[in-house]
N, C-alpha and C positions, 0 to 999 in steps of 0.2 A: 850626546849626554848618556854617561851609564843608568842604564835600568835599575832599579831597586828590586832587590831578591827577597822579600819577607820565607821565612822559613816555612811558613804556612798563610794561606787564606784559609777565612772561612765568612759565607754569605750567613749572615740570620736574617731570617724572614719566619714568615708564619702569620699566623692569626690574630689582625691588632687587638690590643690588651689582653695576650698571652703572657708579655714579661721579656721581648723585646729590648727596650729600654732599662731594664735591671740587667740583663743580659749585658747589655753592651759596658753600662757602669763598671760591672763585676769585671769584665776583662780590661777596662782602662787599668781600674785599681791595680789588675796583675801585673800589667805593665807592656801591654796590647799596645799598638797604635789602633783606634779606633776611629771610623767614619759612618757617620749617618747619613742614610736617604741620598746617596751619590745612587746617579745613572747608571746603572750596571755601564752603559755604553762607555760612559769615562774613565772607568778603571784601569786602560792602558795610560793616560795621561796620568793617573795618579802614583801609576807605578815607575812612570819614565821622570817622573821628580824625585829631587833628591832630598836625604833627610835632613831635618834641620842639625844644625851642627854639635857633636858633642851628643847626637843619638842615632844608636845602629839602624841602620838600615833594614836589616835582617830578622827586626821582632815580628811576631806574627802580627799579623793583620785584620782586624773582623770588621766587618761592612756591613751597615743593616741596611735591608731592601725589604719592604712592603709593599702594597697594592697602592700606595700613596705615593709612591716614587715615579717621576716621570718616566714615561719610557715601558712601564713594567707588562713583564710578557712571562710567564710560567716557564713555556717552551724553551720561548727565547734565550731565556738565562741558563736552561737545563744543558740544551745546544751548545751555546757559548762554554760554558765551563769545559763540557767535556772536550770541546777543541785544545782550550785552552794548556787539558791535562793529557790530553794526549801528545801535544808536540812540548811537553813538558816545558810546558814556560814558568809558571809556577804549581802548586799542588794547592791546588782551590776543593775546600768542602761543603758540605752547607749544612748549617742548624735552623731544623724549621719545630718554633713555638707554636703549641698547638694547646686547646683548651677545649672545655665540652660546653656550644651554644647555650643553655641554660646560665653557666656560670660566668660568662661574656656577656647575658645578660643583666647579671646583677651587678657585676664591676661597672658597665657603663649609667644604669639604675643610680650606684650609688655613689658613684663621680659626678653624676651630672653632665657627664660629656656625651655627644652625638658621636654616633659609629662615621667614621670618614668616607664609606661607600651611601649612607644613609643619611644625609643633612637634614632632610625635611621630611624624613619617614621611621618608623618604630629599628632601634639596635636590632631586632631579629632580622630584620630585612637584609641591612648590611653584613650581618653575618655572614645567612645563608649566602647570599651575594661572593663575600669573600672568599669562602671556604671553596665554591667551584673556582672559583679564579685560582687558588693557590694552590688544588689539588694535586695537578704533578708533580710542585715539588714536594710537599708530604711526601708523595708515593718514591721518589726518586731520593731523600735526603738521607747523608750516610748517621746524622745524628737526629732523633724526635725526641723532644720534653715535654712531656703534659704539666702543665701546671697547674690543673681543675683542684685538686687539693693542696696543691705547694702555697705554705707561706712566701715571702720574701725573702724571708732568713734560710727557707727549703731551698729555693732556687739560687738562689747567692751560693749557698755549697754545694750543690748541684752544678754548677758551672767548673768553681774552681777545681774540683776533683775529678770530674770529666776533660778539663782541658790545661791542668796543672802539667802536665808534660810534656806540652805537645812542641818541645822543640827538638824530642827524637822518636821514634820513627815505630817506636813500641806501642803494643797498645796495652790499653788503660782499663783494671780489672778492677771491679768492687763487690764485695760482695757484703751482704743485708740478709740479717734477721727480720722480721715482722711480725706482726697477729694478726689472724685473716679476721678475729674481733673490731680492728682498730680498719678494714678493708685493705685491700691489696695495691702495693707499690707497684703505680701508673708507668714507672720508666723502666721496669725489669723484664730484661732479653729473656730469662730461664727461670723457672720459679718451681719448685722442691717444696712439697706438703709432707712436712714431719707429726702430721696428725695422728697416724698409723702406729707411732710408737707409746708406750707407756707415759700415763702425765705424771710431771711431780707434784703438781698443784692439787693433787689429792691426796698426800702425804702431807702431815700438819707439819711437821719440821722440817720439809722442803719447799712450802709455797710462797715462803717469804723471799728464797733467796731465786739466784736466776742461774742459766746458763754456766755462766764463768766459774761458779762452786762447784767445788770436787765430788761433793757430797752430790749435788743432782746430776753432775757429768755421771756420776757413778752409777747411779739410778737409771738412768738413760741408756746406758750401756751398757745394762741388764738385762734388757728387751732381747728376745730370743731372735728377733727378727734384725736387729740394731745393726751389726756388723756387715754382715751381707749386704742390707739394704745400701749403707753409705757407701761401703767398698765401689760400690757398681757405680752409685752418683760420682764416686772421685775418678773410676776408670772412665765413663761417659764424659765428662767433663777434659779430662787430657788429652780423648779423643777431639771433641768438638773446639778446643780452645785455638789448636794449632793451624786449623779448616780456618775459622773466623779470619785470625790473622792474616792467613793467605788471601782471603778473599777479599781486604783492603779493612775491616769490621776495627773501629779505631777504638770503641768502647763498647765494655761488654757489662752487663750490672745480671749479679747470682743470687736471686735472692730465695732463701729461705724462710717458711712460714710454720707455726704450731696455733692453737687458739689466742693465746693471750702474747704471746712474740716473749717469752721472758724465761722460758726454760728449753723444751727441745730443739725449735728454732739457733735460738743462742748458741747452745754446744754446739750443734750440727756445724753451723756457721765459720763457729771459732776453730772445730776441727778442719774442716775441706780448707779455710782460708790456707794454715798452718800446712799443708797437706799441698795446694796448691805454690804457695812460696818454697816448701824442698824441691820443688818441680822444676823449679826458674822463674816463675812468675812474679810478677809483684803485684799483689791486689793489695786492695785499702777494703779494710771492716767495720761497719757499723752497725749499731743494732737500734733499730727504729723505737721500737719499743718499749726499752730499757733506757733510763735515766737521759741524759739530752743529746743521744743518737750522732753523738761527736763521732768524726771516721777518724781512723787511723791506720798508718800502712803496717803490714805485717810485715816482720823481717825474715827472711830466709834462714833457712835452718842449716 
């Protein structure tokens, strides 16, 4: 019987009532085959059957494994993959959901639900319980998501835009404005404090508007310090982009902060994006902080 090639795997695991199960939702919808709480050990049998018919064989694959799945071993799964990816049978990742034990305690508080390591004893228990259990792979996963401040609607695009391409072989840039006001974005690899530069927000006919206006670009790029400063972020950055890549690094998120996320942030943002796509790259821009923080990809210039 021919094997089934999916173009990707990817294991999610992590921290129960990290977001998991949104996780997995969001990649059916994209059009994933998905599989819950299979035996790591049977994933040869699921791969050596065939698709049903009238669907490729070849979509990615995501597979959730928790400390709830029979069988489950940190190492063992760690071991296993990298067998796996070394005699290149298929190209297995893993996404491990992670959360900060305070805020696992209140999601299980206010479901009502018992931690599954903790039946007949307080959610922290199970936590802490969990979190040593799953630590290597944390420490060993090519992609981590906190979700301690993510809504649902956070992680839902959080997903699609981290794993919207992944049936080639490029990796997947994003880059975000913020307000270190509003606290700092939990999933960002590089984070850039435009604090250093002039505010517009202290100009009465600049505070209203954001970034994207010409008038505060202008303002901004006034700063005696302004040009130099970024120059160096956008040569740093084409240094370190091409390294990542090599090094296997499948998502990279740039994000940019000012006080309030709605003016220097912004620019800065909208510039290196613009800056990075004449380069080759394609990232996707959002700005957290400014109206409903939709992304969008930048086009090349």
């Amino acid at each position: 019987m021919k094997q089934r090639r999916p173009d990707r795997i990817l294991l999610v695991t992590g921290m129960s009532g990290a977001g998991k199960s949104t996780v997995l939702n969001t990649l059916e919808d994209m059009g994933w085959e998905v599989v819950d709480n299979l035996p790591f050990q049977l994933l040869d049998r699921l791969l050596a059957t065939e698709a049903p018919a009238g669907i490729s064989d070849e979509r990615p694959l995501a597979l959730g494994i928790d400390s709830r799945t029979r069988g489950f071993g940190a190492q063992a799964i760690i071991d296993r993959v990298k067998s796996m990816n070394e005699r290149r049978e298929n190209n297995i990742s893993v996404l491990f959901m992670d959360c900060s034990g305070a805020e696992l305690e209140r999601r299980y508080s206010e479901t009502r639900r018992r931690h599954p390591l903790a039946l007949d004893r307080p959610a922290a228990d199970g936590i802490a319980r969990e979190r040593e259990l799953v630590a290597p792979l944390r420490q060993w996963a090519a992609h981590v998501v906190d979700t301690t401040s993510s809504t649902t609607n956070d992680l839902k695009q959080e997903i699609r835009t981290r794993f919207s391409d992944w049936g080639n072989a490029g990796m997947s840039l994003a880059i975000l404005s913020f307000g270190f006001s509003r606290g700092l974005p939990r999933n960002a690899d590089l984070v850039f404090d435009m604090r250093f530069l002039q505010n517009p927000y202290w100009v009465e006919e600049l505070r209203q508007l954001t970034g994207r206006n010409a008038q505060v670009s202008d303002y901004v790029r006034s700063d005696p310090a302004y040009e130099d400063a970024v120059s160096r972020i956008e040569g740093l950055l084409l240094t370190l982009l091409p390294r990542y890549k090599a090094e296997g690094k499948a998502y990279v998120t740039i994000a940019f902060g000012c006080t309030g996320g709605r003016h220097r942030s912004v620019h800065v943002a909208e510039r290196v994006a613009a800056h990075l796509a004449s380069a080759g790259f394609t990232p996707t821009l959002s700005h957290r902080d400014v109206g409903d923080g939709t992304e969008e990809p930048v086009p090349r210039m």
